[in-house]
N, C-alpha and C positions, 0 to 999 in steps of 0.2 A: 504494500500500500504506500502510498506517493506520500510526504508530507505537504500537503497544500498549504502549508504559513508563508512558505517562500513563495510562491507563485505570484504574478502580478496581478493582483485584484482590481476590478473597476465595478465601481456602484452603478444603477441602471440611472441610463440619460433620463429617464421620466417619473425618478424617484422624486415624490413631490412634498415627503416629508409625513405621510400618512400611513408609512409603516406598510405596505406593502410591496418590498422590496429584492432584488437581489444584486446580490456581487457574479460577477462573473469573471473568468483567470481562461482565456485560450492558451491552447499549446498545440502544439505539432500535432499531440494524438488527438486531439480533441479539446471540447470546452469542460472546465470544474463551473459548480454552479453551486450555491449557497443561498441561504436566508439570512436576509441585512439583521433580522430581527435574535437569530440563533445560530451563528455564528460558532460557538464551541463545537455545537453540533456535527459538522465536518461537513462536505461538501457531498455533491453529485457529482457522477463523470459520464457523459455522451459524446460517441463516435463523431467525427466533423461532419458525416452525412446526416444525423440524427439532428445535430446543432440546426445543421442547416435550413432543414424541413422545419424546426422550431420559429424557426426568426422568420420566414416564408408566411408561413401560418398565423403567427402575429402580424406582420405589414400588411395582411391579408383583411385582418381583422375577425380571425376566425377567434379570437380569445374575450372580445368585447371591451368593452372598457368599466 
């Protein structure tokens, strides 16, 4: 298992301050993904094809707002 503390973390552009949040850390193998709010917790990890269809699906607006 990876230590994800090093990884370079980025909070999400549309974090608006209401706690509905994530950090996200890309790497070569794929994206780590975490909860702004739980954090200790330890992170997710998806394939860059998985990532990809993720963020497709949101611009898409298949997640709503």
């Amino acid at each position: 298992m990876r230590d994800t503390n090093t990884l370079p973390w980025r909070t999400s552009s549309y974090s608006g301050g209401n706690g509905a949040c994530i950090d996200v850390a890309k790497t070569t193998g794929g994206a780590h993904f975490r909860d702004t709010k739980d954090r200790p917790r330890g992170a997710a990890f998806v394939a860059p094809a998985a990532w990809g269809a993720f963020l497709d699906s949101v611009k898409a607006g298949a997640f709503g707002a």
